[in-house]
N, C-alpha and C positions, 0 to 999 in steps of 0.2 A: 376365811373367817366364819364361824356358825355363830349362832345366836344366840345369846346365854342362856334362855329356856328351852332353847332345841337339844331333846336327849339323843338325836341321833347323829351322827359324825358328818351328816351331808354340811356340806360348806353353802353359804348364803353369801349376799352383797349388801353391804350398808348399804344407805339412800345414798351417802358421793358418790359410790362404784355406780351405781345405778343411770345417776345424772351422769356422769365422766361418759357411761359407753351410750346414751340416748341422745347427750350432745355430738361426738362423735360420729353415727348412724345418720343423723339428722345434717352433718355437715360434709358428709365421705360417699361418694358414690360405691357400688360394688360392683359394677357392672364390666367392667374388666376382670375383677375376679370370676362374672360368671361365665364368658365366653368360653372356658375351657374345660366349662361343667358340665356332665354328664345327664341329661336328664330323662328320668324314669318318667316313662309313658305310657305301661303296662298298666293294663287295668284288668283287675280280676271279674272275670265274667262272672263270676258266684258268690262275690261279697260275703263273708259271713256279715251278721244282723243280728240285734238282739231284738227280745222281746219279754215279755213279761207272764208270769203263768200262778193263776192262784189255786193251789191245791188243799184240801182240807192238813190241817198239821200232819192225821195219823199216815195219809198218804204220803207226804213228804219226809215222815221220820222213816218209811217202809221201805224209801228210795234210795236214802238216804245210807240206811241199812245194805242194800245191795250194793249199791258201789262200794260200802265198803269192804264188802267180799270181793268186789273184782278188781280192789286198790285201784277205784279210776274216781272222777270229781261227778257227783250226780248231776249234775248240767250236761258232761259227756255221756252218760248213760240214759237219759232221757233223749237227747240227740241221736244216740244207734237208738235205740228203740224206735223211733220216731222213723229214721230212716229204713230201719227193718221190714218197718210197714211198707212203705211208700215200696222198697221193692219186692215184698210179697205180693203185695196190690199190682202192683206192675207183671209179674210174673203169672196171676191167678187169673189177670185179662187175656196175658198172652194165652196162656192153657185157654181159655175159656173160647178164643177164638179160632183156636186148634180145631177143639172137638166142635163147634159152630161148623167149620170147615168141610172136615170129616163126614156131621153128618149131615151135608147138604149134598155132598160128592154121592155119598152112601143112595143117599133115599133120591137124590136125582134122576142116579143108575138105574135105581130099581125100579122105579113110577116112569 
């Protein structure tokens, strides 16, 4: 049954469906049904999470604009971006402690 103001085809439940399966629930154990259930107990070590980010308009129209050259949703292209960083920052330590390295070996030797 859908709703008479509901314009989309998803089907709803009067208030009896409602009461019918609450009384129901309220008088029927499941707990037999669940013995034989499967349960997920994986947990994603890395959650995605939202958050929130206030950018002036012209910067978000400019973002906005890019993804849509690389037909991706600007929330994902903020995201690689975001993470581009984190591993160039990551890569620009490791160099950094390369040449740290280097020239400690270097000037070690030589002194």
């Amino acid at each position: 049954m859908t709703h008479p103001t509901d314009t989309r085809s998803t089907p709803t439940m009067n208030h009896q469906e409602l009461v019918t399966i609450r009384e129901h629930y309220d008088t029927t154990s499941t707990a037999d049904d669940m013995k034989n259930g499967i349960w997920d107990t994986e947990v994603d070590p890395d959650p995605m999470v939202t958050t929130s980010l206030r950018l002036p308009k012209s910067l978000l129209d400019w973002v906005r604009e890019q993804a849509g050259v690389e037909h991706t949703k600007p929330t994902a292209l903020i995201r690689r971006w975001i993470e581009q960083r984190r591993d160039d920052d990551s890569l620009a330590a490791g160099t950094t402690a390369r040449i740290e390295r280097l020239e400690q070996a270097v000037f070690h030797k030589a002194g």
